[in-house]
N, C-alpha and C positions, 0 to 999 in steps of 0.2 A: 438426712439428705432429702431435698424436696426434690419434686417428679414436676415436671412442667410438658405440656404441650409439644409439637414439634411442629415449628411453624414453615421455618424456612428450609430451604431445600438443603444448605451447608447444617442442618441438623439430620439429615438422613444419608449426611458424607456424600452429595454429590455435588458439584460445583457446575453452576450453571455457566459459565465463561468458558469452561473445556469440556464439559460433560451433556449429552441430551442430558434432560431432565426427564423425559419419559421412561427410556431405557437405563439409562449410566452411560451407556454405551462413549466412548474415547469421541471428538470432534476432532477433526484432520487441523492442524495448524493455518493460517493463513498467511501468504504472501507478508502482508504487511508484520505479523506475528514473528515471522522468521526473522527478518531483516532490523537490524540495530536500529536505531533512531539517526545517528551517524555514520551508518553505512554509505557509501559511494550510491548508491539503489536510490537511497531514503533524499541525499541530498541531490541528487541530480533531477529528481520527482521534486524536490519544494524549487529549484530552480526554474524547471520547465512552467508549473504552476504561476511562480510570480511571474514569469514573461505573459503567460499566460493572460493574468486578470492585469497585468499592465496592457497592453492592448488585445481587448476581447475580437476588434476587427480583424487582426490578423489570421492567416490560414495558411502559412508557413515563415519560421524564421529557423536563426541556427544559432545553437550554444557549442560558446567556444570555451579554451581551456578546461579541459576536462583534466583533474587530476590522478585520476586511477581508473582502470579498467573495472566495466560492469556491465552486470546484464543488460541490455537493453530490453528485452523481453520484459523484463521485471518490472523496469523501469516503465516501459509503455501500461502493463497492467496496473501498475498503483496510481499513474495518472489519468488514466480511465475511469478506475475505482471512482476515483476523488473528483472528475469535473468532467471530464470532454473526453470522447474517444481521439485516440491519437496516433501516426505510424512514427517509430522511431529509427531514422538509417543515421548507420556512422559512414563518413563520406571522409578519410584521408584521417586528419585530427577534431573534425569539427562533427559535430552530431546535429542530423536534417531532421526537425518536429514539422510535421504535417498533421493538421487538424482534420480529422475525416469528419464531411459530412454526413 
């Protein structure tokens, strides 16, 4: 059996993707982490985005047909994360995106 070095930090059992690497210590999940790829969250966040980089000038419009109920919280934070801070209101069936300067 040959003895080699330890180079990487997945040779001392910590994984740097959920673990400090200092400590070991557990990292808290993130928003984006929780949420599926196809979650109602996840798509309403790549929606909002294409209106988005489809017109940069804008500084309010409204997505319509929403097919499931979802946090809008969440939804405002990962589109934050990802480009421009934003307020997200739900107004009847349609959802009001304001671009905060």
């Amino acid at each position: 059996m040959s003895r080699r070095a330890a180079r990487l930090c997945r040779d001392y059992g910590v994984d740097p993707e959920t673990q400090i690497v200092e400590t070991g210590a557990w990292k808290f999940p993130t928003v984006r982490q929780l949420l599926g790829y196809n979650s109602p969250e996840r798509r309403l966040e790549r929606r909002i985005i294409r209106e988005l980089l489809g017109d940069p000038e804008r500084d309010q419009f409204i997505v319509r047909d929403i097919p499931e109920p979802c946090d809008l919280r969440k939804v405002g934070y990962l589109v934050s994360e990802s480009c421009v801070s934003v307020s997200i209101r739900r107004m009847g069936y349609d959802i009001v995106v304001r671009v905060i300067l």
